[in-house]
C-alpha positions in Angstrom: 0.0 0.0 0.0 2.7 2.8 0.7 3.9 2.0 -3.4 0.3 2.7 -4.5 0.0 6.1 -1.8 3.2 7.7 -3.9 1.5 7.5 -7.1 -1.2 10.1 -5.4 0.5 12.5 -3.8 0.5 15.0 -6.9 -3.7 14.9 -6.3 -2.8 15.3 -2.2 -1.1 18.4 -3.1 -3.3 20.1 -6.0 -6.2 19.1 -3.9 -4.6 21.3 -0.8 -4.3 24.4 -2.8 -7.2 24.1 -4.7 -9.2 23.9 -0.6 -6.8 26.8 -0.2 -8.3 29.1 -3.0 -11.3 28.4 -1.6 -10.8 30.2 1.4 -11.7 34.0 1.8 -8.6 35.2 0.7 -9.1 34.2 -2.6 -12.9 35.3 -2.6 -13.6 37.6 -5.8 -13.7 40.7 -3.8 -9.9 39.8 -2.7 -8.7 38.8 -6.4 -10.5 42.2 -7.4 -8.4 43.9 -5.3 -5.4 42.8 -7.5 -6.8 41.9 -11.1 -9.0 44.7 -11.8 -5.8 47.3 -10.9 -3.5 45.6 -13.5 -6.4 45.0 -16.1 -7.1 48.6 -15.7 -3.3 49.5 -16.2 -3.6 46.5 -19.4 -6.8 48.1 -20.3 -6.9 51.9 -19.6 -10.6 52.7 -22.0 -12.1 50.0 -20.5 -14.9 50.4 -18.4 -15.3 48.8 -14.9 -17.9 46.2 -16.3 -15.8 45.4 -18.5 -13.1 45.0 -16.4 -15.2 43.0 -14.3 -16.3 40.8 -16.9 -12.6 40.3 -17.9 -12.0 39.4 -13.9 -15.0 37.2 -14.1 -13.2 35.0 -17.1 -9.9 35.0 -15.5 -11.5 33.4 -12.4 -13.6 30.8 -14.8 -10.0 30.2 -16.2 -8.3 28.8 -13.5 -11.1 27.1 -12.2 -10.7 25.4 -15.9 -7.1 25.1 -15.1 -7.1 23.7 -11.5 -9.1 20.9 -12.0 -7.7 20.1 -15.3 -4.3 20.0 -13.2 -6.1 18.1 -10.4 -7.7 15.5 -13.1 -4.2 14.8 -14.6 -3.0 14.2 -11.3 -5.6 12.3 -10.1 -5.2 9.9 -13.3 -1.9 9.3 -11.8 -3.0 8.0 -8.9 -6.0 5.9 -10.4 -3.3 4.6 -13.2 -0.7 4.0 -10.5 2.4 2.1 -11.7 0.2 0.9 -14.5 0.8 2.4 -18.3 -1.0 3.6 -21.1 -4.9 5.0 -20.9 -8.3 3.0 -20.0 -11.3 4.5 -20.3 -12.4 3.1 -16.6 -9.2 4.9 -15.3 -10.5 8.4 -17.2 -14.2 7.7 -15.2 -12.7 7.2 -12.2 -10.8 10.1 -12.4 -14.1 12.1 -13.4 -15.7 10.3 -10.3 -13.3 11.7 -8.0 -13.0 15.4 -9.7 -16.6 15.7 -9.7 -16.9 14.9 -6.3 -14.1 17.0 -5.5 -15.9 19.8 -7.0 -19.2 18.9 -5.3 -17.2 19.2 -2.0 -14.9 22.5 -2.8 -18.7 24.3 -3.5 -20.1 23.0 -0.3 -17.1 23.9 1.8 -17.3 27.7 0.2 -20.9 27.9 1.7 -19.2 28.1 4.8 -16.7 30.7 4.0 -17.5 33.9 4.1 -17.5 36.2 1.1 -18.0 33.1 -0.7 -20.7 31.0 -1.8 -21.4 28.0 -3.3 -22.5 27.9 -7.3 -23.1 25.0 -9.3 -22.5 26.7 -12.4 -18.6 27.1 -10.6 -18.6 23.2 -10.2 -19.8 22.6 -13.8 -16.3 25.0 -14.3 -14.8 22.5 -12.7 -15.7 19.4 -14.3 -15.0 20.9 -17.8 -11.7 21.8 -16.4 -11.5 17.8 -15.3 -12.9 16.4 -18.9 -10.7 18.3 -20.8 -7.6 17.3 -19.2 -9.0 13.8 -19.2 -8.9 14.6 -23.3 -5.6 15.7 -23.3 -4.0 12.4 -21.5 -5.8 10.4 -23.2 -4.5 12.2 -27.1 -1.2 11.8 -24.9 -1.6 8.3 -24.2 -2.7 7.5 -27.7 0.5 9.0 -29.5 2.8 8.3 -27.2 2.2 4.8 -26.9 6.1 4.1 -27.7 6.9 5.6 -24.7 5.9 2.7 -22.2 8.6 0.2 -21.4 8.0 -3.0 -23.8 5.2 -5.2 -22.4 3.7 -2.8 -20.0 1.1 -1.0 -22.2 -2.6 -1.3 -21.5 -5.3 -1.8 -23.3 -6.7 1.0 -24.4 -10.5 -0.2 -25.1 -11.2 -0.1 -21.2 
């Protein structure tokens, strides 16, 4: 068991800063604080809507890119020592980012300044599927990569 636990402490750690962004110090007040400043300096005749849409997207973004990072990593740990790509390994890892997701939301209810939004876990799972499509376009071309004999099959 402490072989399989080393294949999933890349999810440990992306799953502690993603709980970490979900504290009040990363609220969108507090990010505004920052972002709308240097968009305003990036983007001196736009107007504060539009600033605040841009701030909006930028949030959206790395809620995209968190879980896409969490989904790769959890992969890893579903995968383990195992190569290649299975589609029960990619719904798995779906499983668990969804769930993840579900949980991150809930957790922000109790925050203050923050609240908890499906539409931010739908974020979230997009995030999750579409690194899910990137391993798996990496999996399928770089199938050379795995050590003779220790490819999967990739049907599921």
């Amino acid at each position: 068991m402490p072989n399989r636990l080393i294949y999933w402490i890349p999810a440990i750690c992306v799953a502690v800063v993603i709980s970490t962004f979900s504290t009040h110090y990363f609220s969108g007040e507090e990010t505004a604080r920052v972002f709308i400043p240097i968009l305003h300096w990036l983007f001196p005749g736009a107007s504060l809507h539009t600033l605040s849409r841009m701030h909006t997207v930028i949030r959206k973004l790395a809620h995209v890119t968190e879980f896409g990072i969490f989904s790769t990593a959890v992969f890893h740990g579903v995968r383990g020592e195992r190569y290649g790509w299975k589609l029960r390994w990619a719904l798995i890892t779906l499983a668990i980012a969804v769930s993840y997701a579900g949980l991150d939301e809930w957790h922000q209810s109790f925050v203050p300044m923050r609240e908890a939004r499906v539409r931010d876990a739908v974020v979230d799972f997009t995030g999750a599927v579409l690194a899910q499509v990137f391993v798996w376009s990496y999996a399928k071309f770089h199938r050379h990569s795995a050590p003779a004999g220790k490819l999967q099959d990739e049907t599921a």
